[in-house]
Backbone as a ProteinNet text record, in pm:
[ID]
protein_1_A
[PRIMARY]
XXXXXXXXXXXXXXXXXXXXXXXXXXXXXXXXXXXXXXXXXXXXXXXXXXXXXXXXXXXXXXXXXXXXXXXXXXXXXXXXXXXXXXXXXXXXXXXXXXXXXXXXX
[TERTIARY]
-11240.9	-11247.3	-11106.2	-11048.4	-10958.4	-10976.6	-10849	-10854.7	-10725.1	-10763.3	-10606.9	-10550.2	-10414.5	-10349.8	-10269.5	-10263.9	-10201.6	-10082	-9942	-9831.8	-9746.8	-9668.5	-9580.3	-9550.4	-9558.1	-9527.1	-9630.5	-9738.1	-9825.1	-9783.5	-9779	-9756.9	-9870.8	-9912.7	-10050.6	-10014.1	-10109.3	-10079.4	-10252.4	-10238.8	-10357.8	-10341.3	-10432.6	-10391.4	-10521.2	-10484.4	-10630.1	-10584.9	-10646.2	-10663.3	-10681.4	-10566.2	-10579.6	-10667.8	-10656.4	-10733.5	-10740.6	-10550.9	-10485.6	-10497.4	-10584.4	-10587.6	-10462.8	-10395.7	-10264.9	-10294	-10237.5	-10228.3	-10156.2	-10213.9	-10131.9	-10134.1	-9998.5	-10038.8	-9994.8	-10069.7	-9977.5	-9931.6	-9834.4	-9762.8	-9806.7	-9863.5	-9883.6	-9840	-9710.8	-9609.5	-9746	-9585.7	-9712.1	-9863.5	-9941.6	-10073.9	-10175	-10270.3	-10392.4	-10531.7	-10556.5	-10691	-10798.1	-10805	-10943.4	-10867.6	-10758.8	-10699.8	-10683.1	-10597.4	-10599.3	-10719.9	-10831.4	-11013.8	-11059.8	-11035.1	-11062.4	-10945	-10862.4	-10700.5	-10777.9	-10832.1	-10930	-10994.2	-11093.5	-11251.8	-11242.3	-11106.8	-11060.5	-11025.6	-10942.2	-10870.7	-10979.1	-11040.9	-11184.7	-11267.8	-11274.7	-11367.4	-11234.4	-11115.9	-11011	-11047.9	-11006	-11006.3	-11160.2	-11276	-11377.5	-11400.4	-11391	-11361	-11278.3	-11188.2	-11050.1	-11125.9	-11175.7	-11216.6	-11357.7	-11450.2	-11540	-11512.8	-11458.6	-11445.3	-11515.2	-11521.7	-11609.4	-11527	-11585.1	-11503.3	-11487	-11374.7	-11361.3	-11441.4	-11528.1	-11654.8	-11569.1	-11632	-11595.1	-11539.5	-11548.8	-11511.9	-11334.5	-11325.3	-11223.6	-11128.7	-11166.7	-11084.9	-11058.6	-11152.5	-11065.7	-10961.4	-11021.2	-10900.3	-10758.1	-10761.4	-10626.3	-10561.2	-10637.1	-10589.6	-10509.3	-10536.5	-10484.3	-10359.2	-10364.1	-10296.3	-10150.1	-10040	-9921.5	-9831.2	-9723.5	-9617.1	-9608.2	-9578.9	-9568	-9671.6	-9812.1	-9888.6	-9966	-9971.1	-9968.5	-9857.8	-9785.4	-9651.2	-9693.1	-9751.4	-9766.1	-9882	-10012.1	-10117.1	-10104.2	-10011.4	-9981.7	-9868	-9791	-9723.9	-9782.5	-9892.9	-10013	-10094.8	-10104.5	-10170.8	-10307.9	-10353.2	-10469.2	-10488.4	-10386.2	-10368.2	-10250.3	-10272.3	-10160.6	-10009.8	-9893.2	-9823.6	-9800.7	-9798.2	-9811.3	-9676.7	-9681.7	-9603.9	-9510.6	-9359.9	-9280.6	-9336.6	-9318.3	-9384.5	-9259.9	-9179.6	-9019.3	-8956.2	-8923.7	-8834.9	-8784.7	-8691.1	-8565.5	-8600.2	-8695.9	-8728.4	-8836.4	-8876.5	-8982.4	-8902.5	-8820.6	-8737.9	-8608.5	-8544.1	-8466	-8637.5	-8701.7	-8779	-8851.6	-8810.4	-8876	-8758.1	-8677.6	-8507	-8464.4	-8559	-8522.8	-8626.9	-8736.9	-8862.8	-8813.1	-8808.2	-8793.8	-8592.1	-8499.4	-8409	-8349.2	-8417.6	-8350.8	-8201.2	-8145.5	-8019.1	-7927.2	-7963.8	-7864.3	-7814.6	-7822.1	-7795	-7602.1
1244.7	1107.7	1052.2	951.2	848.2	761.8	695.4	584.8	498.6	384.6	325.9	249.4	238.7	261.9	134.9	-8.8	-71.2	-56	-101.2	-64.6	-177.5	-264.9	-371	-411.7	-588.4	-601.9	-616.3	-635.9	-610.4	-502.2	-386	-266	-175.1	-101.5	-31.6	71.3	197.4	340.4	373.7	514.6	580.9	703.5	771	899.6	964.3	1102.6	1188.3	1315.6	1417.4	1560.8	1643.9	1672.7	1774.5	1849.8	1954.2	2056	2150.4	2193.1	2280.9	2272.9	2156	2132.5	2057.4	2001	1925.7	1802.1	1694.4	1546.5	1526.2	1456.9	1329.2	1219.6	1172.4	1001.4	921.3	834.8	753.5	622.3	617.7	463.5	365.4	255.6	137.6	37.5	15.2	-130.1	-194.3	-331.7	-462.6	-510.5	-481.1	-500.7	-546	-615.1	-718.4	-569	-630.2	-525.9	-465.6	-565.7	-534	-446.8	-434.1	-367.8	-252.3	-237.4	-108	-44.5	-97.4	-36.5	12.1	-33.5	7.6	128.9	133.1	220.4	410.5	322.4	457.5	492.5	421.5	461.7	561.1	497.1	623.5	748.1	740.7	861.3	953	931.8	947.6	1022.6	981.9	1041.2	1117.2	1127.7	1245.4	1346.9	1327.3	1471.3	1510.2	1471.4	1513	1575.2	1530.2	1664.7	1753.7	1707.5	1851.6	1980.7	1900.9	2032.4	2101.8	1999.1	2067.8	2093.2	2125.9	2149	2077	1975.5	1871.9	1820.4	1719.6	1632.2	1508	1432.4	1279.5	1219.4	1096.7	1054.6	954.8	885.3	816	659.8	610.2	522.4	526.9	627.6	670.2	698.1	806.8	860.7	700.3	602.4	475.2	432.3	424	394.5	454.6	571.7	607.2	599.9	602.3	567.6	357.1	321.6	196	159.8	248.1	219	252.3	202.4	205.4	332.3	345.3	451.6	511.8	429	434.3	465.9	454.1	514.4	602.5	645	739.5	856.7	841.2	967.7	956.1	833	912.7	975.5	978.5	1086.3	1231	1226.9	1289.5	1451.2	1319.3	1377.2	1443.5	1383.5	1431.5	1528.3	1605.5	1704.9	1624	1544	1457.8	1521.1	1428.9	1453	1542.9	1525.8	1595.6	1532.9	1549.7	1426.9	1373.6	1268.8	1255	1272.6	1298.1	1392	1231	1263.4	1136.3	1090.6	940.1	901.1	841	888	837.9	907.7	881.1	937.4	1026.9	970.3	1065.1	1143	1179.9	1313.6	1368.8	1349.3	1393.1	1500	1431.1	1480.7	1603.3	1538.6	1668.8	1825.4	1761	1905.6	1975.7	1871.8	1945	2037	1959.4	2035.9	2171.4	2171.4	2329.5	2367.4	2359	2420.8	2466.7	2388.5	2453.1	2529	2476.5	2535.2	2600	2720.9	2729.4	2831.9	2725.3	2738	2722.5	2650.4	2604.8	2434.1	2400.1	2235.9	2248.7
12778.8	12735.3	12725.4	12775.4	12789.6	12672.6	12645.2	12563	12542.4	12547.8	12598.2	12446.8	12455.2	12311.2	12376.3	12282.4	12273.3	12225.1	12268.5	12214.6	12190.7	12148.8	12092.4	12255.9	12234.3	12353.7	12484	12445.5	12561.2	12602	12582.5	12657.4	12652.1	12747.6	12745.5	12794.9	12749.6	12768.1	12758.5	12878.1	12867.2	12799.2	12734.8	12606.3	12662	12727.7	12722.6	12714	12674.1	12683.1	12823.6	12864	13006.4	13016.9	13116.8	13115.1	13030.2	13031.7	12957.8	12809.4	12766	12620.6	12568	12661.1	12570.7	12615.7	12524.8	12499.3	12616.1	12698.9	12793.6	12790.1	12831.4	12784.4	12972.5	12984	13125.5	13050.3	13079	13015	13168.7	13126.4	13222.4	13204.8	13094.6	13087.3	13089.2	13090.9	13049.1	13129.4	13083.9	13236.2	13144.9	13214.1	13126.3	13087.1	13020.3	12895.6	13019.2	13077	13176.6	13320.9	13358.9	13435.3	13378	13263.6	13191.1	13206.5	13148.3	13150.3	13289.4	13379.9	13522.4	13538	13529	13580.4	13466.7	13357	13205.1	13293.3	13367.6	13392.4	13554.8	13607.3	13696	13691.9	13549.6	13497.7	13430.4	13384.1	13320.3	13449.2	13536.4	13657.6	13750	13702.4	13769.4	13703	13566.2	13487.9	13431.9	13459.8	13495.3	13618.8	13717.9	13902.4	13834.7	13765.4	13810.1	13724	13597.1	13466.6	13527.2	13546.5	13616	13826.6	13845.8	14009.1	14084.4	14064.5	14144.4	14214.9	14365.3	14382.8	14375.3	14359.4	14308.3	14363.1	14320.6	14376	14477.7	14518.2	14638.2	14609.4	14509.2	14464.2	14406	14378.2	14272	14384.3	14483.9	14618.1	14674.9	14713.7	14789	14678.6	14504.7	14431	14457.2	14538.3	14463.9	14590.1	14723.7	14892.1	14812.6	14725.2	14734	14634.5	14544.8	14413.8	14507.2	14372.8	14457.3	14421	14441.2	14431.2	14261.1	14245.9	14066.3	13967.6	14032	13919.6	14025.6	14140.4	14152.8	14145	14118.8	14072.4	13926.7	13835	13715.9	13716	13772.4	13792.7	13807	13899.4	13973.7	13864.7	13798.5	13665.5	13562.2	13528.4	13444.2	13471	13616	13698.3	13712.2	13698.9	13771.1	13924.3	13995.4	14097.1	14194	14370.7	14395.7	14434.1	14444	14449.9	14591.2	14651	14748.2	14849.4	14952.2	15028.3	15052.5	15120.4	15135.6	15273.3	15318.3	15435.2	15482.8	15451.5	15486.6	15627.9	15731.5	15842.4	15843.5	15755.2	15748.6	15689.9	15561	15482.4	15606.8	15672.1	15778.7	15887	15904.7	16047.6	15995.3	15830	15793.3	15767.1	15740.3	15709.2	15853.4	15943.4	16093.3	16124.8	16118.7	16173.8	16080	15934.4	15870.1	15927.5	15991	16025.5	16147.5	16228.3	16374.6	16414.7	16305.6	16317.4	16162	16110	15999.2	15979.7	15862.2	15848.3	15961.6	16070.9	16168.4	16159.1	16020.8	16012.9	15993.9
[MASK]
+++++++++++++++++++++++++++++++++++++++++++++++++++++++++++++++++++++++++++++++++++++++++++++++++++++++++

């Protein structure tokens, strides 16, 4: 169970219990009540798959194909999820060049 914690400031945070039994919190800065509630009701159906081995229902999986950089790295921070790999060039092409030539850079 999720539950989102108003903080000074319009500031909003999600607070749930991992797997591992410890308190996590995702901080979501300033964002409106009914966004926060949708962003819960995701997190809520993550750490339900992860505890029981299920998989993310299908609604939740297009959620997170859309969400942006920043709250997926905090999911991701939280062990929700996995972190997503860089889609950057240059980190692409230095890790081909240790793959196909290592220690010859």
């Amino acid at each position: 169970m999720a539950s989102i914690v108003d903080d000074p400031n319009g500031r909003r945070r999600i607070l749930f219990v991992g797997s591992e039994s410890k308190r996590r919190t995702i901080r979501l800065g300033k964002i409106d009540r009914k966004s926060a509630e949708s962003i819960c009701r995701h997190v809520e159906a993550l750490q339900s798959a992860k505890t029981n081995g299920q998989p993310v229902a299908r609604d939740t999986a297009s959620w997170l194909t859309s969400i942006g950089d920043a709250l997926h790295k905090k999911l991701a921070t939280v062990g929700l999820i996995e972190h997503r790999e860089s889609r950057q060039v240059g980190a692409f092409l230095a890790g081909y060049l240790e793959y196909t030539l290592p220690g010859q850079q």
